[in-house]
C-alpha positions as CSV (number, residue, x, y, z in Angstrom):
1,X,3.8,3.9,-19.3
2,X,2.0,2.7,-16.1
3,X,0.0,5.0,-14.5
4,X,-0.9,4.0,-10.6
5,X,-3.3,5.7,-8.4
6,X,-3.7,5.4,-4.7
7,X,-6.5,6.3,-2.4
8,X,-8.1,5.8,1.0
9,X,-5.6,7.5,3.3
10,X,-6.3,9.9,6.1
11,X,-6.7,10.6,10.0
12,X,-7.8,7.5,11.9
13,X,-7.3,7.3,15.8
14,X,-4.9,4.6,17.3
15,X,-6.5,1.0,16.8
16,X,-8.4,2.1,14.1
17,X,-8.4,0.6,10.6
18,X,-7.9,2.2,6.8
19,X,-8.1,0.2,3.5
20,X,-6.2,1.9,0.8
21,X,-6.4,0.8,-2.8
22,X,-4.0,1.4,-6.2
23,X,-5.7,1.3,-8.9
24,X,-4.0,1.1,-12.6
25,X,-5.4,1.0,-16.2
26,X,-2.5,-0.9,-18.1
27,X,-3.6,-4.5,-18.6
28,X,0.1,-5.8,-17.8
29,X,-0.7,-4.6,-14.2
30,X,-2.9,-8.2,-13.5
31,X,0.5,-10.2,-13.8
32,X,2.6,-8.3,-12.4
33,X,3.8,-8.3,-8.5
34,X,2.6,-4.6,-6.4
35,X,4.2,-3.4,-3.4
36,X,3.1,-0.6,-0.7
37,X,5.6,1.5,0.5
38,X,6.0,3.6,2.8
39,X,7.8,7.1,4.3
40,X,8.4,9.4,6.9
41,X,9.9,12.9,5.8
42,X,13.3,12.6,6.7
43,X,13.7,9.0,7.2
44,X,14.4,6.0,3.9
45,X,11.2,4.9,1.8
46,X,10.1,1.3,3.7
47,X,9.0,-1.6,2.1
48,X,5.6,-2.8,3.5
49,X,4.1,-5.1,1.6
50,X,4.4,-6.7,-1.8
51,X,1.7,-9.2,-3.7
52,X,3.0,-11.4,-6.6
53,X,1.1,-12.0,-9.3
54,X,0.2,-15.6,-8.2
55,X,-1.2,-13.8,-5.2
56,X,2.1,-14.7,-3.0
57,X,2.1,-12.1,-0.4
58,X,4.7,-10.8,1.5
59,X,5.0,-8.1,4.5
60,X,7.4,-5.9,6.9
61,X,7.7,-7.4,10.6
62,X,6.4,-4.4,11.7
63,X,3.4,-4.8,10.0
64,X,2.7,-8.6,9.2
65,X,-0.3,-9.4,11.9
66,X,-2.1,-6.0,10.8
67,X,-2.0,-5.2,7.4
68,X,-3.1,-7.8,4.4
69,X,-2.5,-7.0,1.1
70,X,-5.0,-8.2,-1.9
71,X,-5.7,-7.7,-5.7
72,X,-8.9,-7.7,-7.6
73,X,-7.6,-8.0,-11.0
74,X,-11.1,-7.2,-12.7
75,X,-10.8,-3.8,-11.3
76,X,-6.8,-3.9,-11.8
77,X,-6.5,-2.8,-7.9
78,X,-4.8,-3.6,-5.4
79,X,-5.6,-3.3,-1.7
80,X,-3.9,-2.5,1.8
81,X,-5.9,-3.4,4.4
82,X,-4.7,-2.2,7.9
83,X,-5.9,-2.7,11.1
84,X,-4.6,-2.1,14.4
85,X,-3.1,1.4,13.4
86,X,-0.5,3.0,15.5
87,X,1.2,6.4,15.0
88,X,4.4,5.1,14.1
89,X,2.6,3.8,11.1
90,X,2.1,7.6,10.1
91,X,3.6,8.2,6.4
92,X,2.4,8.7,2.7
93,X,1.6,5.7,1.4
94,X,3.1,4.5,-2.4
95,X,2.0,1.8,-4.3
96,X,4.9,0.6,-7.3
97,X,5.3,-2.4,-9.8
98,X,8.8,-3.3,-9.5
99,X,10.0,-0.2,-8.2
100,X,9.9,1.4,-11.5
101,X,6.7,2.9,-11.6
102,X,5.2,4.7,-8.9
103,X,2.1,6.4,-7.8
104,X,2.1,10.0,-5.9
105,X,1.2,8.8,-2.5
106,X,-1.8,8.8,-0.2
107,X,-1.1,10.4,3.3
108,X,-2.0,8.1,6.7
109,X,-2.1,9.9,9.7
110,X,-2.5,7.8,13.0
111,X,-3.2,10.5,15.8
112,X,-5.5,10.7,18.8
């Protein structure tokens, strides 16, 4: 089984930045593609970004000129970089390999 573990959410102002990372200890995590998700209590989880394992990346609209995704597959993490915050970007944060295993979240808050 894959374990993932996300950190480096929190409360950040409007045009502020956060870099959160996923961290995993099975091997089989270097190869394989990563996404971020992300949700809002009541509303669908949202796809926000996914990194192949060839380092393809790909991102939501909403998101594309502000957030970069990366992997450092000596430390078997991958990153979400974002920039340019907004409160509609306000969620818990999940990372997932293939949407079969998932982490348990990291909360962003974007609030003045």
């Amino acid at each position: 089984q894959v374990q993932l573990v996300e950190s480096g959410g929190g409360l950040v102002q409007p045009g502020g930045s956060l870099r959160l990372s996923c961290t995993s200890s099975a091997i089989i995590f270097r190869g394989t593609s990563v996404s971020w998700y992300r949700q809002v209590p009541g509303k669908e989880r949202e796809l926000v970004a996914t990194i192949s394992g060839l380092r393809v990346t790909t991102y939501a609209k909403s998101v594309e000129d502000r957030f970069s995704i990366s992997r450092d597959n000596a430390k078997n993490t991958v990153y979400l970089q974002m920039d340019g915050l907004r409160p509609e970007d306000t969620g818990v944060y999940y990372c997932s390999t293939g949407g079969v295993y998932w982490g348990q979240g990291t909360q962003v808050t974007v609030s003045a």
